[in-house]
C-alpha positions in Angstrom: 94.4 85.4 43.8 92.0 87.2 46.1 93.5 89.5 48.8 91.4 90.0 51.6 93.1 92.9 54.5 92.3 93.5 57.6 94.5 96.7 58.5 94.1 99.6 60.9 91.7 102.5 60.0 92.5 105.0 63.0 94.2 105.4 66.5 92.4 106.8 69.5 91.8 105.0 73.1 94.9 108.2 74.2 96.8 107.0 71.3 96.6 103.5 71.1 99.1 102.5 68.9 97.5 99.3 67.5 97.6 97.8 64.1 95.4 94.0 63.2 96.6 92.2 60.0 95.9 88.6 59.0 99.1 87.8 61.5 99.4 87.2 65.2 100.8 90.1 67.1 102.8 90.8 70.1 101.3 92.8 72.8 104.1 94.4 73.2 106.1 96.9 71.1 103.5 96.8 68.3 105.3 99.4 66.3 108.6 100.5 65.7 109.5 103.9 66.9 113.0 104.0 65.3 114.1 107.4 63.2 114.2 106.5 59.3 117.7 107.7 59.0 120.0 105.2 58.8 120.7 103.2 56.2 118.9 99.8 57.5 115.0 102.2 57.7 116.2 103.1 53.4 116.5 99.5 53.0 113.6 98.5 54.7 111.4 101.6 53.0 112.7 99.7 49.7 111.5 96.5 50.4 108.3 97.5 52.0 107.7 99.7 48.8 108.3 96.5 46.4 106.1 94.3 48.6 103.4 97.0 48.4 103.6 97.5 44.9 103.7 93.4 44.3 100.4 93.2 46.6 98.4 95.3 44.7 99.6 94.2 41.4 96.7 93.7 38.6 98.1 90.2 38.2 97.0 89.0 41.1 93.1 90.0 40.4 90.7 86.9 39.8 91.3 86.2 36.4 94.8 86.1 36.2 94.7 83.3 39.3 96.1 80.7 37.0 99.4 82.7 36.0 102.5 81.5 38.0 103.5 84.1 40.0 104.7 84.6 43.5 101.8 85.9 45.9 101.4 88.5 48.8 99.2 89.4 50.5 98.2 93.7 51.3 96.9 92.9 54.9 100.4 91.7 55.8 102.4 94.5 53.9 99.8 96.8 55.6 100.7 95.7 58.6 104.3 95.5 58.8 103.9 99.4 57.7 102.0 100.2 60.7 104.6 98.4 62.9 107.7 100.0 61.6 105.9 103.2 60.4 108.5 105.3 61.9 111.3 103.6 59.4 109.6 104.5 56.4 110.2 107.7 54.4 108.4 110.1 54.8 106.6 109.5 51.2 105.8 106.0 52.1 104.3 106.9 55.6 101.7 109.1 53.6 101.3 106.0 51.2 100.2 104.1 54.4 98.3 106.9 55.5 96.0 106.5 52.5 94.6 103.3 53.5 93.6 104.3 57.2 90.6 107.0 56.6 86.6 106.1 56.3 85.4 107.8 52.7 83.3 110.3 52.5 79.9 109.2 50.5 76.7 110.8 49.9 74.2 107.9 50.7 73.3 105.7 53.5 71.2 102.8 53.6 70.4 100.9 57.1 69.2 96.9 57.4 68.4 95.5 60.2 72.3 95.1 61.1 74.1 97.0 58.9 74.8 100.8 57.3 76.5 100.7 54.0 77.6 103.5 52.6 77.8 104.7 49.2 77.9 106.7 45.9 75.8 107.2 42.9 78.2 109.1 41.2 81.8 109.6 40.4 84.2 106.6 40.7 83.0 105.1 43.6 79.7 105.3 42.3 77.6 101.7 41.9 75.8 100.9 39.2 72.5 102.9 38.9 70.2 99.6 37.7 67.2 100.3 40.5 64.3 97.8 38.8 61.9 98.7 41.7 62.5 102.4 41.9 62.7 102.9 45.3 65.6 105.1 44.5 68.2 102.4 45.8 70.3 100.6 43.5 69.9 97.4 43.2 73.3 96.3 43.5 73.1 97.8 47.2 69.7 96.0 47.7 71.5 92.6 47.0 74.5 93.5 49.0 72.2 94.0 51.8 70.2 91.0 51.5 73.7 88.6 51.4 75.2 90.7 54.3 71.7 90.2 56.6 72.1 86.2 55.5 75.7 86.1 56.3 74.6 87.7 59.9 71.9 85.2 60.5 73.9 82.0 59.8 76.9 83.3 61.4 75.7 84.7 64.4 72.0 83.2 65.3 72.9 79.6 63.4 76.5 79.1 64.1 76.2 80.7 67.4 79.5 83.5 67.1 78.8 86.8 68.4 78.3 89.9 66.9 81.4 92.6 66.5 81.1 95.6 69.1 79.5 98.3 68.1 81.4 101.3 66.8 79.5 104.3 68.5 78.3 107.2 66.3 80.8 106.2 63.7 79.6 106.3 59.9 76.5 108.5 61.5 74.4 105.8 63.6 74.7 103.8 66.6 74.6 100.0 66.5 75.1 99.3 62.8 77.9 97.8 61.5 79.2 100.2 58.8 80.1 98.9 55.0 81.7 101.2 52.9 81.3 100.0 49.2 83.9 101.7 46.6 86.3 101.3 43.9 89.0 99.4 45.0 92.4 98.2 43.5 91.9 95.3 41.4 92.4 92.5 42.4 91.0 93.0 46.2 87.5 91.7 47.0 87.5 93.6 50.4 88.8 93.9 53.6 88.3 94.5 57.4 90.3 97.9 59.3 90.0 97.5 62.8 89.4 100.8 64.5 89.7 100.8 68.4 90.4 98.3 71.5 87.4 98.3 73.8 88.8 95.4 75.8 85.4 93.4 76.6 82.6 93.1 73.6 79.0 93.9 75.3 77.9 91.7 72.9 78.7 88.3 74.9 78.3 87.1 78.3 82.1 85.9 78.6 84.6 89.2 79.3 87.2 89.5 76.6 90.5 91.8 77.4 91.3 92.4 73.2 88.0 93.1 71.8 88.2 95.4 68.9 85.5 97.8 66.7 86.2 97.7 62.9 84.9 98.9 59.7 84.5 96.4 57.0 85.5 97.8 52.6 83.5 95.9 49.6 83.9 97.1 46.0 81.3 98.6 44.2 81.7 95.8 41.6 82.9 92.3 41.2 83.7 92.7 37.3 86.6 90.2 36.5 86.2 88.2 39.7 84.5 85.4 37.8 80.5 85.2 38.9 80.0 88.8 40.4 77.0 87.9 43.0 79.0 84.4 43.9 82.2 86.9 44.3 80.0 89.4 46.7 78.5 86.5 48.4 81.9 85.5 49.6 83.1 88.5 50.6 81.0 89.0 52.8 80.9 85.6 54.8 84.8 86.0 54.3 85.1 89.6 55.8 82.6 90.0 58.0 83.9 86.4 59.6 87.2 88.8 59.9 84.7 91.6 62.2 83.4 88.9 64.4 87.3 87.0 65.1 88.0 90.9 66.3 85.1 90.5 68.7 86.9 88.1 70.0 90.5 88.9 70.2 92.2 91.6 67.7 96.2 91.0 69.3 97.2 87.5 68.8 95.3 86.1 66.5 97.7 84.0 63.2 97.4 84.1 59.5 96.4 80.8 60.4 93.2 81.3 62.2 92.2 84.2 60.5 92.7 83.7 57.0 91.7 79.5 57.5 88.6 80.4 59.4 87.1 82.8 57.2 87.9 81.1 54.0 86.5 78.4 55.4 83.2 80.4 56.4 82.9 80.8 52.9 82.2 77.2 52.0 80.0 76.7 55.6 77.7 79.9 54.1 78.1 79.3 50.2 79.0 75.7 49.8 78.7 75.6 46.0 80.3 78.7 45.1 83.8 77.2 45.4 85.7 80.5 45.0 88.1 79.2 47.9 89.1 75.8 45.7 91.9 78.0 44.1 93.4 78.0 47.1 93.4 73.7 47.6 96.6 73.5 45.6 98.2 75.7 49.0 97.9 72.9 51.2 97.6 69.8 49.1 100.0 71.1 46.4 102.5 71.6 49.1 101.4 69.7 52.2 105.2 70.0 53.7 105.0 73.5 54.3 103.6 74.3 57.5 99.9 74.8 57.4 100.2 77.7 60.1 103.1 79.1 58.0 102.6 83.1 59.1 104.1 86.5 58.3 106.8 85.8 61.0 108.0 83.6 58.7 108.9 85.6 56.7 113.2 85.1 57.0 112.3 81.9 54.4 113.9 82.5 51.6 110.6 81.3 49.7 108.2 83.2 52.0 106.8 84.5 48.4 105.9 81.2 47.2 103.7 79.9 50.6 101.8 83.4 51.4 98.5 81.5 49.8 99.0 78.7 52.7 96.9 80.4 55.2 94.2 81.0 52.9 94.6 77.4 51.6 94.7 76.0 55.4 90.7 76.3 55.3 90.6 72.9 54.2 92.3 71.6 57.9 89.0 73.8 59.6 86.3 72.0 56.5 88.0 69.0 58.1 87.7 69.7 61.5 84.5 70.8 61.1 83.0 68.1 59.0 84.4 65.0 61.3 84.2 66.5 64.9 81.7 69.7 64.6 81.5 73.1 63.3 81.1 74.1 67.3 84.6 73.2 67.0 85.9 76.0 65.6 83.5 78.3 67.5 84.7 77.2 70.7 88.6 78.0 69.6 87.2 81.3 68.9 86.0 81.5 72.3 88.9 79.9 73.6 91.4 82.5 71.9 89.9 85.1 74.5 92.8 83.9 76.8 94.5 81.0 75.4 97.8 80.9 72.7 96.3 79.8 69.3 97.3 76.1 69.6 96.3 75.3 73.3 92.9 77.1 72.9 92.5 74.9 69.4 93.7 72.0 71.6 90.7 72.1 73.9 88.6 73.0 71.5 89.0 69.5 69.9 89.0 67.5 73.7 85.7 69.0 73.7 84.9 65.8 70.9 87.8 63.5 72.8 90.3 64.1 70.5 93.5 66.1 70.8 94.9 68.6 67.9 97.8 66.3 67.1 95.7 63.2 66.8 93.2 65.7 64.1 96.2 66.5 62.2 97.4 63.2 61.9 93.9 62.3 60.7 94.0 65.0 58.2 97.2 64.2 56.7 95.4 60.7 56.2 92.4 62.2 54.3 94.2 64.3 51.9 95.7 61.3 50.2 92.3 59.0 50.5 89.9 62.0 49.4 86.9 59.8 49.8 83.3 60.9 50.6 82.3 57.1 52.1 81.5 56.9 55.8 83.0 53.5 55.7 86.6 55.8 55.5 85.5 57.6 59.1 87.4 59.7 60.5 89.4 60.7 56.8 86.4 61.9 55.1 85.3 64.5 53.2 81.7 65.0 52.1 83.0 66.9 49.0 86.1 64.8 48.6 85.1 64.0 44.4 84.9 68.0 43.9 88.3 68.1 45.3 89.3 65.4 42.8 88.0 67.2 39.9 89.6 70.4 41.0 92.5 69.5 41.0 93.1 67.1 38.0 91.4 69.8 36.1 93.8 73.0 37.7 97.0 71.2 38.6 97.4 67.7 36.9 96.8 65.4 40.1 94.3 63.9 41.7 95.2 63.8 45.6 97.7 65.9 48.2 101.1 66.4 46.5 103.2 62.7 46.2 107.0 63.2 47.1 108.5 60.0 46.1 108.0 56.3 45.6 109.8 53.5 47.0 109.4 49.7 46.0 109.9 47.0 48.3 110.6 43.8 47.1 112.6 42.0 49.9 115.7 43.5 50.3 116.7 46.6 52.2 115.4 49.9 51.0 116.3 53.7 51.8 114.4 57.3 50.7 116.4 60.5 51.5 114.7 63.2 52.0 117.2 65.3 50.9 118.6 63.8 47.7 115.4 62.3 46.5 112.7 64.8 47.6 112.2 68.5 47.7 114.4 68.7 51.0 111.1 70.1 52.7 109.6 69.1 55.9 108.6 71.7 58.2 106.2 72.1 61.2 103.0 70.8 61.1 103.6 68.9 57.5 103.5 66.0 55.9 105.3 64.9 53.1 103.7 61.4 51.1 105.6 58.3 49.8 103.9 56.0 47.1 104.5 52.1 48.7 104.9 49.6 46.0 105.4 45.9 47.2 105.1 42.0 46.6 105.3 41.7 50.8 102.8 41.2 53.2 105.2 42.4 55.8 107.5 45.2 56.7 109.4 47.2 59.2 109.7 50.7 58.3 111.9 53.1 60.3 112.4 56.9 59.9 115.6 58.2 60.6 116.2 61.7 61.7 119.5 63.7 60.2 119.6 65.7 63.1 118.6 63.2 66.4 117.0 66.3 68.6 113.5 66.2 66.1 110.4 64.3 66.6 109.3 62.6 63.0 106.8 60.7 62.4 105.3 58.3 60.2 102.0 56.6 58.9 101.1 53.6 56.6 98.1 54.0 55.1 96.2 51.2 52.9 92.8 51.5 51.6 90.5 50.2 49.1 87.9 50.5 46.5 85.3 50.5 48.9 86.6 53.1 51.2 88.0 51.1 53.8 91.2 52.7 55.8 93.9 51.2 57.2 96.2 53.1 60.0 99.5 52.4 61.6 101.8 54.9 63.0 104.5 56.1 65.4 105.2 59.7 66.5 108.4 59.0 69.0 109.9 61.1 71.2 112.6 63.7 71.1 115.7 61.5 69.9 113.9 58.5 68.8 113.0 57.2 65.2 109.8 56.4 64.3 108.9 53.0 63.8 106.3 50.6 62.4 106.3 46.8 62.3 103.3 46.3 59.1 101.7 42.8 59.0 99.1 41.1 56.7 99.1 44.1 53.7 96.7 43.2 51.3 98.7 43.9 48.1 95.8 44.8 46.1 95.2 47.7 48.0 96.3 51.8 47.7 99.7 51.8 50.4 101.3 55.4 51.1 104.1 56.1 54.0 103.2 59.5 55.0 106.1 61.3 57.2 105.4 64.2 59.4 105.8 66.6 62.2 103.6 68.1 64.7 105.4 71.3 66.4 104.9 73.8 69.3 103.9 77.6 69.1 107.4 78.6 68.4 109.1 76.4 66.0 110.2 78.0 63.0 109.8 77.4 59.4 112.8 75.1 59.6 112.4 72.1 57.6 113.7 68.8 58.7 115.4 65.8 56.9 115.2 61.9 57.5 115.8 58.7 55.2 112.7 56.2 55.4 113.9 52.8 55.9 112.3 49.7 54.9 113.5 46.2 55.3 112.5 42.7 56.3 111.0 42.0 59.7 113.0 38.9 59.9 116.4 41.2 59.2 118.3 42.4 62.2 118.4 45.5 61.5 118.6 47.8 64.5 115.4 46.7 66.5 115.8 43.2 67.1 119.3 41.4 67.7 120.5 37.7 66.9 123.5 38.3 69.0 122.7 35.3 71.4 121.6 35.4 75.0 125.7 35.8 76.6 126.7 37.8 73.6 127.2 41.7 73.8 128.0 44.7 70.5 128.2 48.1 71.0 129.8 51.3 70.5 132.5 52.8 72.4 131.4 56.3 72.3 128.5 58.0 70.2 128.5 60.4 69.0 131.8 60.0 67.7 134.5 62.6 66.4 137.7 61.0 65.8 138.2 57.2 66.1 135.0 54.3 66.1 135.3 51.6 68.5 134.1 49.1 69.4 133.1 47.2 72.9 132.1 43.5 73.0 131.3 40.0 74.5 131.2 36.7 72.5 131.0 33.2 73.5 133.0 32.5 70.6 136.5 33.9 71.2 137.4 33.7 67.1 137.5 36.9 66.5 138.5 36.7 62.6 134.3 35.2 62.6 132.9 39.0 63.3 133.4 42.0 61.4 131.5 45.4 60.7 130.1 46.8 58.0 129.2 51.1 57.9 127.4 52.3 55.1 125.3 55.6 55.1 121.9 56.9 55.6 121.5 56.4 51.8 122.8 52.8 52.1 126.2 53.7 50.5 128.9 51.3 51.6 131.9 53.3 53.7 133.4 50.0 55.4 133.6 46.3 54.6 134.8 43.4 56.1 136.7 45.4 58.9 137.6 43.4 61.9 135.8 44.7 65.6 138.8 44.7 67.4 140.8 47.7 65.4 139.5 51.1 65.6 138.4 53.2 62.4 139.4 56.7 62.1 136.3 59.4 61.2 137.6 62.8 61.2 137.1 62.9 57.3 133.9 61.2 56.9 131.2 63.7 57.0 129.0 64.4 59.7 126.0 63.0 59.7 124.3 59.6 61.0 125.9 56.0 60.1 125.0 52.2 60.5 127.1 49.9 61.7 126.4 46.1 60.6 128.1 43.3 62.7 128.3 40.4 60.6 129.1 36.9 62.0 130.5 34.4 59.4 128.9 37.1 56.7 125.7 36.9 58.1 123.8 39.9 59.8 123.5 39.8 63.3 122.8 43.1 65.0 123.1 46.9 63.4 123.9 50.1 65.4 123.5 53.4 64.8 126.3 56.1 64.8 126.9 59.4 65.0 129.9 61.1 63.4 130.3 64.8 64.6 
């Protein structure tokens, strides 16, 4: 994998302490000033000394993409140096130190908008090929004419504005510096931000975060597949990075920084496709959160999901494709002053359409993939590419399939935790393959824990493109819901199950069981009970004993009883009378269904608690 860093490359502004990774940051308490003595700093040197060493690992250069290995990413470990700099040995704060200074190298050649500097010679040095000789190397020639592209679609087409300028650093005034060397494999660049200025002169709003930086290339792509394809992204990639610190440098997500600028890559170079090896992120695991981010990082599988924010450019190729690449721009502009998802929030009202409603969309159009307008608003125009990429690099064709469920009449369950991956976690989706010989059914999505909100979708398309839509996102306490009429059987039919979130939620994952059953079945949402007839329980939730509280015309008692069975549909109870209480302080906690049967036929099903 590529790993592209934005770190900090000095401290001035009266000593600013102020570091920028591919993260959000407080704007507080940016780093730690804690003594390394005691024996949680050793632990911590240790662990930030194997997460350093992992990062810049040869196995995780370009051509070694396809070996399995856990990923990390050098911006972040970077980071969390600079914030806890004063916990690290003394050894490793030099290590750090290493990656702050500007080289020093003997040649200088401006564009109209950029200085890059250079070497001829030693083993920075780029390769000396000048076919014109005008006594610059060619290699630099090209560099220049991609970077000066880059600036004009970026900046005059797409309408961002420029990074502050940096002063007299790297020797001129008003040229945005490139230093090309020899980097550790396995980096294609990266971005050091340098000092807070507070407003960019550069725009006509006032920003309060603005920040100068200093952007790295290599002085070769060798082993990074197509070396001029390789360059070419790099430099829509990082230089995207310089122009997001124009805008705010503090707050900021892996997220928005690592999405937006791999997605910049396919807006400036749309064949070059470097970024597809990042697709099997967010379809490969669409129920990890697609803003997972370095605060994350108490998952125990923080390791396996560090790609996700590099993979999450796919939600902005989205975005950008069905409402407008101004879209994204105007989040930009709107992260001047707003938290991350508000401002992307009325970025998307600016197309009358709210972020939650664009995610839901997007969950839709990883599982259709189609390119056909007739499939609006689940489109992509490159939707086949993504097909071939991925049966060709990961063995499926579409967004990662959970489970399958097939309905043939009678009642049905899915548990989320004994038949899937027990993985559901903000901003997610995980995808159910719907098999039936029905034309209708209810479906109902059952929470383990009754404080989250999860949601669900049926989906049904066609050959021809055509999309069909029903869902539910509840409330807080709530199950989700659908009553599904009229499926044509002949068509594709997925139940995807998802969350939204809130800035803060965690990397928690949720669990439910997806029921499916008969519309004509009472089974929780519509009673037979009779219009002078009354079931319920006692108390819910419940910790020692269930009763129950009733009416009946018919005072034959021995006619009702209850049936519980489980959120898997495993009997507990059967054939117990209503009017004798049933003790619960063994069963596990969890939620239960109670089934009141009358002559042994269903009649009305409520839903227990058992603390």
């Amino acid at each position: 994998m590529k790993f592209y860093s934005i770190i900090k490359s000095k401290i001035k502004l009266s000593s600013l302490a102020f570091a920028f990774g591919i993260i959000g940051l407080s704007t507080t308490n940016l780093f730690a000033q804690n003594n390394s003595s005691n024996q949680e700093d050793i632990v911590f040197s240790q662990k930030w000394e194997e997460q350093l060493n992992h990062a810049i690992s040869p196995n995780h250069s370009h051509t070694n993409r396809s070996e399995k290995s856990s990923h990390s990413c050098l911006s972040l470990v970077l980071l969390e140096g600079k914030r806890n700099k004063k916990r690290l040995t003394s050894r490793l704060q030099k290590v750090l130190e290493t990656y702050d200074e500007r080289p020093e190298l003997d040649f200088a050649e401006n564009s109209e908008h950029f200085r890059f500097h250079y070497d001829k010679t030693g083993t920075d040095a780029v390769s000396s090929t000048d076919a014109n000789n005008n006594d610059i190397p060619d290699y630099i020639e090209f560099m220049i004419s991609e970077f000066e592209n880059v600036y004009n679609k970026e900046i005059n087409n797409l309408g961002f504005i420029a990074p502050p300028s940096d002063g007299n650093e790297g020797g001129e005034q008003d040229f945005y510096d490139v230093y090309v060397t020899n980097l550790q494999q396995g980096l294609y660049g990266y971005v050091a931000p340098e000092i807070i200025i507070g407003d960019n002169p550069n725009s006509s709003a006032t920003e309060t975060q603005a920040s100068t930086s200093v952007l790295r290339m290599r002085n070769n792509y060798e082993g990074f597949g197509l070396e001029n394809d390789a360059l070419r992204v790099t430099a829509a990639h990082e230089f995207f990075h310089s122009i997001q610190l124009g805008y705010n440098a503090r707050t900021p997500s892996a997220f928005a920084l690592e999405g937006s600028a791999s997605w910049m890559e396919e807006v400036i170079y749309p064949r070059v496709d470097d970024n597809f090896q990042y697709l099997e992120s967010v379809l490969g695991s669409p129920d990890v959160a697609i803003n997972y981010d370095f605060y994350d990082d108490d998952d125990p599988n923080f390791n396996d999901f560090t790609t996700q924010w590099y993979g999450s450019w796919i939600f902005f190729q989205y975005v950008g494709e069905n409402y407008g690449k101004d879209v994204v721009r105007i989040f930009w502009e709107n992260m001047r002053s707003q938290a991350e998802l508000e401002a992307f929030d009325d970025a998307l009202e600016t197309q009358n359409i709210s972020l939650n409603t664009a995610f839901e969309d997007f969950f839709v159009a990883n599982v259709v993939l189609s390119a056909n307008s007739i499939s609006s608003p689940f489109v992509y125009a490159r939707a086949a590419d993504y097909v071939e990429y991925l049966s060709q690099n990961i063995d499926y064709e579409t967004v990662r399939i959970e489970g399958e469920m097939n309905y043939l009449g009678s009642s049905i369950a899915w548990n989320s935790s004994s038949q899937g991956n027990n993985r559901l976690m903000r901003f997610s989706a995980d995808y159910i393959k719907l098999d039936t010989e029905k034309e209708e059914l209810n479906v109902e999505i059952t929470p383990t824990n009754t404080s989250n909100q999860i949601g669900v979708q049926f989906v049904s398309f066609d050959n021809n493109g055509e999309v069909r839509v029903l869902k539910n996102y509840p409330n807080i306490g709530e199950n989700a819901k659908i009553e599904v009429e009229n499926i044509d059987l002949d068509n594709e039919k997925y139940l995807i199950i998802y969350r939204l979130g809130t800035e803060n939620d965690d990397f928690t994952s949720q669990q439910y069981t997806v029921h499916i059953y008969d519309p004509l079945a009472p089974l929780g949402i519509e009673d037979n009970l009779g219009t002078n007839n009354y079931f319920n329980i006692a108390s819910n939730p419940i910790s020692d004993n269930l009763k129950f509280i009733y009416q009946f015309e018919n005072q034959n008692l021995e006619d009702y009883k209850v049936n519980i069975t489980d959120v898997l549909g495993r009997k507990i109870i059967q054939n117990n009378s209503i009017d004798k209480s049933i003790p619960t302080s063994k069963w596990a906690k969890g939620t239960y269904f109670v089934t009141l049967l009358y002559n042994q036929k269903p009649i009305a099903v409520r839903k227990i608690i058992v603390q």
